[in-house]
C-alpha positions in Angstrom: -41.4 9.4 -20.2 -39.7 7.2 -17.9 -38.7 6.5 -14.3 -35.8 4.1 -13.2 -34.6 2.8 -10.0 -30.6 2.5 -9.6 -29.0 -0.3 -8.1 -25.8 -1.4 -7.6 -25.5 -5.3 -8.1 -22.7 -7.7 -8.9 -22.3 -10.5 -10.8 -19.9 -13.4 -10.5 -18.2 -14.4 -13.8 -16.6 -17.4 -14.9 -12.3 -16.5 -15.5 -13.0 -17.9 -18.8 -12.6 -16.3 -22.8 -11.6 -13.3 -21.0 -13.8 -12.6 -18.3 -13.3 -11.3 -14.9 -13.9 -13.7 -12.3 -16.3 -11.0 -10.4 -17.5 -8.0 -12.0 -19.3 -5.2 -10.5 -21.2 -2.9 -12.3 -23.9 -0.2 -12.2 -27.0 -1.0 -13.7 -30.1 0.4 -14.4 -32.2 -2.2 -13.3 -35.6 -2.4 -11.2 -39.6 -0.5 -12.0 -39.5 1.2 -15.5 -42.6 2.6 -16.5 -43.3 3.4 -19.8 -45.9 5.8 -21.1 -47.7 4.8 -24.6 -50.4 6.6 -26.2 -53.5 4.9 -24.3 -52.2 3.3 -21.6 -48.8 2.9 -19.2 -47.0 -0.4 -19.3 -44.6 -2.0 -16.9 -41.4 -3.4 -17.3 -39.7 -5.5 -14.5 -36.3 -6.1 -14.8 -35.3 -6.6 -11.4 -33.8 -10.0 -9.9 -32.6 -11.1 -13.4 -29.5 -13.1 -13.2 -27.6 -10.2 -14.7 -28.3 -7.0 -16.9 -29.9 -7.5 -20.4 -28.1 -8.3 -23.3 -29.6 -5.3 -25.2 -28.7 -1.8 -24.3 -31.0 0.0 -21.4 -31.5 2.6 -23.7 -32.7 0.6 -26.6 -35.2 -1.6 -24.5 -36.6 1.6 -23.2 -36.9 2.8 -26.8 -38.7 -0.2 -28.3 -40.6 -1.3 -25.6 -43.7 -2.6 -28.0 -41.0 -4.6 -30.3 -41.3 -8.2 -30.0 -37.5 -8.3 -29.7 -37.6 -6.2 -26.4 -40.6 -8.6 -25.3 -38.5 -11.3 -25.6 -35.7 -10.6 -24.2 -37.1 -9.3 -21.0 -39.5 -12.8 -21.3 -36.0 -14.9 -21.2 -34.4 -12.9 -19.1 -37.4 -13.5 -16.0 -37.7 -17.4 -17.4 -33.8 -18.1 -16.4 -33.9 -16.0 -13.1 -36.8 -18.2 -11.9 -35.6 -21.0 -12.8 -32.4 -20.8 -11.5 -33.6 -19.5 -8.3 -36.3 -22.2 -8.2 -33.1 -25.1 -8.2 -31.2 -23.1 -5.7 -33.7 -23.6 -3.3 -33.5 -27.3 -3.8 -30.1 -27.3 -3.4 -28.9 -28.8 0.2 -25.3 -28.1 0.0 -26.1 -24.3 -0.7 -24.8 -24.8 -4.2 -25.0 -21.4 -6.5 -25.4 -20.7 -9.9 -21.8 -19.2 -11.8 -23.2 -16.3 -14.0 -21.1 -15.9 -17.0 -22.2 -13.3 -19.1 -21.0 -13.0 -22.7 -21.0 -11.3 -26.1 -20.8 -11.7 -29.1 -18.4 -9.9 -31.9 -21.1 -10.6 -34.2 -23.9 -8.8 -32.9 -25.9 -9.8 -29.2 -24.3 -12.1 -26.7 -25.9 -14.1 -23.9 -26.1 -15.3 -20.4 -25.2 -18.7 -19.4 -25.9 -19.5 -15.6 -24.4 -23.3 -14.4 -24.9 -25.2 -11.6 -22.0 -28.2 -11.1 -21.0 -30.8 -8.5 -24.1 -30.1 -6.5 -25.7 -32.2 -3.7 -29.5 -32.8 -6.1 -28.2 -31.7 -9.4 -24.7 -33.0 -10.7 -25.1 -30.4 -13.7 -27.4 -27.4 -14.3 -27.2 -25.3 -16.7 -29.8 -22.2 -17.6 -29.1 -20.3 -20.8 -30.2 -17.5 -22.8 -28.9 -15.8 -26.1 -29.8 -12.5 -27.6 -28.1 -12.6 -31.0 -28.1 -11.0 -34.4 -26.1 -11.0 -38.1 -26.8 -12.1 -41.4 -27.7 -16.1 -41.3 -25.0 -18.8 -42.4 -25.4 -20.6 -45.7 -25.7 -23.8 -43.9 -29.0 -22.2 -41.4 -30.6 -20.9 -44.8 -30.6 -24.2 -46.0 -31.9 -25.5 -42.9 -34.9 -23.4 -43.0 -35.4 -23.7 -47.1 -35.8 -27.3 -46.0 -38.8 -26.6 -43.6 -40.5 -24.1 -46.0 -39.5 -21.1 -45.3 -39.2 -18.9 -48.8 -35.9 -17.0 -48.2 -34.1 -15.3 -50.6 -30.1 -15.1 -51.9 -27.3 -12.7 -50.3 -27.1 -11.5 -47.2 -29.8 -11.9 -44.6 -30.1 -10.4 -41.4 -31.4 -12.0 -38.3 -32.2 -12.1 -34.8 -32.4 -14.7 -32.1 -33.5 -14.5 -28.6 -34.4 -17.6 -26.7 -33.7 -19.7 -23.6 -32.5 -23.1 -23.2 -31.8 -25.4 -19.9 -31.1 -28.5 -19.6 -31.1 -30.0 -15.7 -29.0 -33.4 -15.2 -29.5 -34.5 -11.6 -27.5 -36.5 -9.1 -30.1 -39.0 -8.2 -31.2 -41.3 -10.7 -35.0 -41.0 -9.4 -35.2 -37.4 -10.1 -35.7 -37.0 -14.7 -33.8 -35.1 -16.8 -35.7 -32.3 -17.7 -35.2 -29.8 -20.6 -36.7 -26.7 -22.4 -36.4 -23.9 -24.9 -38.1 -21.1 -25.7 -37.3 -19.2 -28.9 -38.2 -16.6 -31.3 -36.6 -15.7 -34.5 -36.8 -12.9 -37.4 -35.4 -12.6 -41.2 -35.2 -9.7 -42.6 -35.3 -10.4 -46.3 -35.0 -7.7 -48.3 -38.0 -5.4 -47.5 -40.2 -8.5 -46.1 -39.2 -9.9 -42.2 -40.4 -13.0 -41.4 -40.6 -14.2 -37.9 -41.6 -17.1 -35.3 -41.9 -18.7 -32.4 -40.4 -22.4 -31.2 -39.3 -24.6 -28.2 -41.1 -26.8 -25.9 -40.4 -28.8 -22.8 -39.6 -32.6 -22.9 -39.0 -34.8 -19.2 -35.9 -37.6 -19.4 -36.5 -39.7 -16.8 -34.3 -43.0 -16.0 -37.1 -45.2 -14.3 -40.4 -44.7 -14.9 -42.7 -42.8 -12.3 -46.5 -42.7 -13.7 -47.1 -40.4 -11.1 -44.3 -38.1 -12.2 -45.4 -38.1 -15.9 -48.8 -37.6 -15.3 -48.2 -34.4 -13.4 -45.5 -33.1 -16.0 -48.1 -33.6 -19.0 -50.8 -32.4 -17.3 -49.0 -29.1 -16.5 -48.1 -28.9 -20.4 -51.5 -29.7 -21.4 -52.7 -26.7 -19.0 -50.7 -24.3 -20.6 -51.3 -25.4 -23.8 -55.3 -25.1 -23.7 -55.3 -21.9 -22.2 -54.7 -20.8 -26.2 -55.7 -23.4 -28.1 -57.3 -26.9 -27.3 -55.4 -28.5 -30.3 -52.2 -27.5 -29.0 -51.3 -30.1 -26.6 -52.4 -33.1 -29.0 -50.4 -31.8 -32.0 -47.3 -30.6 -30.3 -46.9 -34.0 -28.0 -46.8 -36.2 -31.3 -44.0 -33.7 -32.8 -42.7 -33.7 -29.5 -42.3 -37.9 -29.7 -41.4 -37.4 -32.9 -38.5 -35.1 -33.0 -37.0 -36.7 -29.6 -36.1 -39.9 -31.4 -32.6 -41.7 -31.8 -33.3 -43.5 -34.8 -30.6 -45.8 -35.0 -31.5 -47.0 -31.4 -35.8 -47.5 -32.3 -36.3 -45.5 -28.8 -37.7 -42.0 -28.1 -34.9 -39.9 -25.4 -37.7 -39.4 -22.9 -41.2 -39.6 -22.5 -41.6 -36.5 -24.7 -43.7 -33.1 -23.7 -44.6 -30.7 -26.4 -42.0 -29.5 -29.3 -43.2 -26.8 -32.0 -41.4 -24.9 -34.3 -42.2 -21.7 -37.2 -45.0 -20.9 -35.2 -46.2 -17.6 -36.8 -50.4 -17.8 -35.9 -52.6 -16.6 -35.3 -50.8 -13.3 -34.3 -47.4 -12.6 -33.2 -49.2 -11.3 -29.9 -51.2 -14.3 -29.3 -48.0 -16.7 -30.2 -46.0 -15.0 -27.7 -48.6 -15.3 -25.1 -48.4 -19.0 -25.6 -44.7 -19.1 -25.3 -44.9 -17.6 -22.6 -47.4 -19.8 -20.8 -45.4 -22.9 -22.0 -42.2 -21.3 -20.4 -43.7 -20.1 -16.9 -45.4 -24.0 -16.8 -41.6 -25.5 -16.4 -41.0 -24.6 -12.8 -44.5 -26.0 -11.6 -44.3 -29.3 -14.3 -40.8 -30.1 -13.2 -40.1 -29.0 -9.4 -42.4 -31.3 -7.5 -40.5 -33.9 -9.0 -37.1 -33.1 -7.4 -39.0 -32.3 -4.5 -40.9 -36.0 -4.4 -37.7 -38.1 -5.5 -34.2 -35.9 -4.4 -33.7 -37.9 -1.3 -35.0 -41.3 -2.0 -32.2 -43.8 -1.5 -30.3 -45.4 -4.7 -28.1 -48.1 -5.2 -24.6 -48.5 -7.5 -27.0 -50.3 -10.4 -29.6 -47.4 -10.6 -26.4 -45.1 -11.1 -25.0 -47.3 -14.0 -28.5 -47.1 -15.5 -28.5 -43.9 -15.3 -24.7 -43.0 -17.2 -25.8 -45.8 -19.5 -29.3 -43.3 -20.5 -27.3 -40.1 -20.4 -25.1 -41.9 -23.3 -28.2 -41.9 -25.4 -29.2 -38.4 -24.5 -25.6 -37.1 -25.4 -26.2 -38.8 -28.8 -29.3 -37.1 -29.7 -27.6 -33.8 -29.1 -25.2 -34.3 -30.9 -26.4 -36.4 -33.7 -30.0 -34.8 -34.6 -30.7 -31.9 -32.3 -31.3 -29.0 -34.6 -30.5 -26.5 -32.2 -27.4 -27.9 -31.7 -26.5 -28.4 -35.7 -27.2 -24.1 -36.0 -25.6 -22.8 -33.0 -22.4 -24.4 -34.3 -22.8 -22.8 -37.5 -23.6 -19.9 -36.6 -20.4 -17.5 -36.7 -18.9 -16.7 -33.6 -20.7 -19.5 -31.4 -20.0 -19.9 -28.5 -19.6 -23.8 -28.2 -19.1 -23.3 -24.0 -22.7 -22.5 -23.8 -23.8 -25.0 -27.1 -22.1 -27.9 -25.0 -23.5 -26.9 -21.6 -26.3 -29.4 -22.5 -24.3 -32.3 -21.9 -23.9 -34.1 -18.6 -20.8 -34.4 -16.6 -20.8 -38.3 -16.7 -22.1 -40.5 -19.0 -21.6 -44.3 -19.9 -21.7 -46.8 -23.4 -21.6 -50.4 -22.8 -21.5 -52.0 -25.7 -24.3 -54.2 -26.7 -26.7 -53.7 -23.0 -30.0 -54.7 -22.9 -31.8 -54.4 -19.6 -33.3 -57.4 -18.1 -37.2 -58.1 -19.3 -39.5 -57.6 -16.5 -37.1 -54.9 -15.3 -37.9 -51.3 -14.0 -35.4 -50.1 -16.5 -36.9 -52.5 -18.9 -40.5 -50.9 -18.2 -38.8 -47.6 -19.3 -37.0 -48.7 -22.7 -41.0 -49.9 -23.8 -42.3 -46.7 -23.0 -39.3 -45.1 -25.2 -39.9 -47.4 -27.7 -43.6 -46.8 -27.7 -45.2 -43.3 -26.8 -48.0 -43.3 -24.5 -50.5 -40.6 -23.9 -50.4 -39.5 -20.1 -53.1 -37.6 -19.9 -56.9 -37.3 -21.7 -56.1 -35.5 -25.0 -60.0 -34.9 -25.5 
């Protein structure tokens, strides 16, 4: 049994690969309570961004899957987000809302913020996607351990990505994903969890990076207190640029084939990790969006987006399978970058420098808060 509230909402489109520019629709969306065996459970889809990727009908259905879990997760993670940057917006500046799909199986939702007043380029994404996995993602995961078979291989994919670049050079870079995946292989489906959340800023606040740690470590101990310590060092680890010797940021947590100690238990974590982003990351905007800047903070700052833009495009994983996955939709995949960015060849900050402070912190991790 179930009960559902109609409303009538309408959702502005970008007049791109097809699309409307405004769309109105009919949607069943608002209080639908669902009645188990034991006990009733509620499902809020109200005030997303727009409907669900999935079928009504087949959310309703599989209520209890993980899939439905996590969709209607990513779905509330974007719409609070999104609504969380509006409200920091002083030019009134909106969200576009471009929903999509995929000829493949699934589509997405890609919500951008650009040319605002605090953030020059915001962008809040989430995919629901399915198929049989390219040869080039199955070697990708063989490489991390995962036993997967020959021939086709189904999959599915929901997760949510956003990557904030704002105007003022004293306000970070901040950027997150939350994921979850399954294989079905042969009669066996194997499944897990990944993301984290990882702050870019271009001068170094110690203020500002204690609060965003300590809001990471928070979630993280509320499962388990080894969380925070292991998933900081991958974290530092996996946000490195190599060829320049320097971390992109000053890291957060990063995990990936988390499958312990219950799919239950894993998705609770993800899901305090995601809901920790707004409180870790908004203060900051709030504490630094009108503080007065000069022409050389905004040259620093194009020259450190340059080095964000290679990561992404050099070593990001996520960006390496979402363009070989069939049918991407490379739009969305490049939404991560900023609108400006700088190289100068051969720059090296002055020593003694607030930017130079920042480059020795990139170069060398440094634990923000107690990990004990």
């Amino acid at each position: 049994m179930f009960k559902t509230v109609v409303n009538t909402c309408t959702v502005i489109f970008y007049q791109r690969r097809g699309f409307s520019r405004i769309r109105s629709y009919t949607t069943l969306i608002g209080s639908i309570a669902l009645f188990g065996k034991k006990s009733s459970d509620e499902i809020n889809i109200s005030e997303f961004m727009a409907s669900p990727v999935t079928p009504m009908k087949q959310l309703v259905a599989n209520s209890e899957d993980m899939k439905t879990r996590m969709e209607l997760l990513i779905l509330k993670i974007q719409a609070d987000f999104c609504k969380a940057l509006e409200k920091e917006e002083t030019g009134g500046h909106k969200f576009i809302v471009d929903k999509w799909q995929r000829s493949e199986g699934g589509g997405g939702i890609t919500c951008v913020l650009q040319d605002g007043e605090v953030f020059e380029k915001a962008g809040v994404n989430i995919s629901v996607v399915s198929g049989h996995l390219p040869q080039g993602a199955v070697l990708q995961m063989k490489s991390r351990g995962k036993q997967l078979g020959t021939g086709q291989l189904p999959f599915f994919a929901a997760g949510v990505s956003a990557v904030i670049h704002p105007r003022n050079p004293f306000v970070p870079t901040i950027h997150f994903n939350y994921r979850y995946f399954e294989v079905k292989d042969g009669e066996n489906t194997q499944w897990w969890f990944g993301g984290g959340t990882d702050l870019t800023p271009y001068y170094l606040n110690n203020e500002d990076a204690i609060h965003f740690h300590k809001a990471l470590k928070e979630a993280c101990d509320q499962h388990d207190k080894t969380y925070y310590t292991r998933f900081k060092k991958w974290c530092d680890d996996y946000f490195n640029i190599p060829h320049r010797g320097e971390r992109r940021g000053i890291g957060g947590i990063f995990f990936d084939d988390l499958d312990t100690p219950n799919q239950t238990e894993a998705y609770n974590f993800v899901s305090s990790c995601a809901h920790a982003v707004i409180p870790s990351y908004i203060p900051l905007v709030q504490r630094h969006k009108n503080e007065h800047y000069d022409d050389s903070a905004r040259q620093w700052q194009l020259l450190r987006r340059g080095r964000y833009v290679e990561f992404n495009l050099v070593y990001d994983r996520g960006t390496k399978f979402g363009l070989q996955t069939p049918g991407a939709r490379y739009e969305s995949i490049m939404m991560s970058l900023p609108l400006h960015a700088k190289w100068e060849y051969m720059h090296e900050p002055t020593e003694d420098s607030k930017e130079y402070k920042l480059t020795q912190v990139l170069k060398h991790p440094k634990d923000w808060v107690p990990l004990n």
